[in-house]
N, C-alpha and C positions, 0 to 999 in steps of 0.2 A: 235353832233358828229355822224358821220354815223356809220353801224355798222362794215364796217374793221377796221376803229380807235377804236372803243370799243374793237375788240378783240385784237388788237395790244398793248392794253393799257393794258387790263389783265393777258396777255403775257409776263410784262416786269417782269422783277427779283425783283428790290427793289418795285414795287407796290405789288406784290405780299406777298413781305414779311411785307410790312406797314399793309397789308390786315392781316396776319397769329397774326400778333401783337393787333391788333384792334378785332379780334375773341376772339383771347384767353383773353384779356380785359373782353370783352361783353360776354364771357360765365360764368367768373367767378364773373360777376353781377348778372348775373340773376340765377347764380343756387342757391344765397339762398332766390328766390321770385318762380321757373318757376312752374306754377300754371298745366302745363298740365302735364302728364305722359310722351306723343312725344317728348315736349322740353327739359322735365328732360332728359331724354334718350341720345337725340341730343345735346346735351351740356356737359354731361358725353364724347360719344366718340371724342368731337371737343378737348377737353382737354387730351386728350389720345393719340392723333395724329391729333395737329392740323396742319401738313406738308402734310396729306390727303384730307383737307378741304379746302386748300387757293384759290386751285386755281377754284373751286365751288363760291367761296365769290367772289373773284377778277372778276367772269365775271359777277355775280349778281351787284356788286358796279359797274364797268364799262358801267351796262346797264341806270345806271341812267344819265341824262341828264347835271347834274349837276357836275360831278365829273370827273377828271383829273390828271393828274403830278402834278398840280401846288399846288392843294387843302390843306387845313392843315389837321393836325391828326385828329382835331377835326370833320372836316367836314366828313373823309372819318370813325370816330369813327357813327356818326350817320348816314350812307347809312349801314354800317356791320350789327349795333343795330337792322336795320329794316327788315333785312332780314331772323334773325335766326328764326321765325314763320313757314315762307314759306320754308325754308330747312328742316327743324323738321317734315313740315304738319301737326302744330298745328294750325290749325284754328279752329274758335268759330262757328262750324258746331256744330248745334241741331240735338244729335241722333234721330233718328225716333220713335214713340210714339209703344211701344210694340202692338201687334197684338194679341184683347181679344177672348178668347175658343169662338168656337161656342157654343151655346147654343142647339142645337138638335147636335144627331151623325150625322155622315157623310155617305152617303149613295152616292151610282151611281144609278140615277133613284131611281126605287122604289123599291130597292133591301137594308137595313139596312146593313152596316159592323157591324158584332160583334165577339167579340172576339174565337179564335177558341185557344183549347187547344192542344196541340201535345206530343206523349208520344216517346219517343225513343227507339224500340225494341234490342234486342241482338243476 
């Protein structure tokens, strides 16, 4: 499907609301598993106002190659499922390994910073 039939298809009313239907499904799966902080979060607000949300899903499921008018619930339940990660921006991105003290102070050249004390007159 090219992509003006994918936007045309995300477009329509009843796909949309099969989309708002299959969110609120798959959010209230996974919020008693969702393992990250982002997708806890994102799955709170999906069910708070998932008439905010559909049409964000509807063009995600649209873009897949696979899915259509015709498709059943089932099908379009698992393009939804797949995509609440990537909305949330829960990916299994490895924070960066913390950055250990120098071990000597920190100088510019061969000039040593050290601490200077300051008194405040009146």
């Amino acid at each position: 499907m090219n992509l003006l039939k994918q936007y045309e298809l995300a477009m329509q009313g009843d796909f949309e609301l099969r989309i708002q239907q299959a969110m609120v499904k798959a959010a209230i799966d996974l919020s008693t598993s969702a393992p990250d902080y982002r997708l806890a979060s994102y799955i709170t607000q999906v069910l708070n106002a998932p008439e905010q949300y559909r049409r964000r899903f509807a063009f995600g499921v649209a873009s897949q190659p696979e899915i259509g008018l015709s498709n059943t619930d089932a099908e379009i339940q698992v393009a939804v499922n797949s995509l609440f990660s990537a909305y949330a921006g829960a990916f299994n991105i490895t924070p960066p390994a913390p950055v250990a003290a120098p071990a000597e102070p920190l100088s510019l050249g061969a000039r040593i910073l050290k601490p200077v004390r300051l008194t405040l007159r009146r």
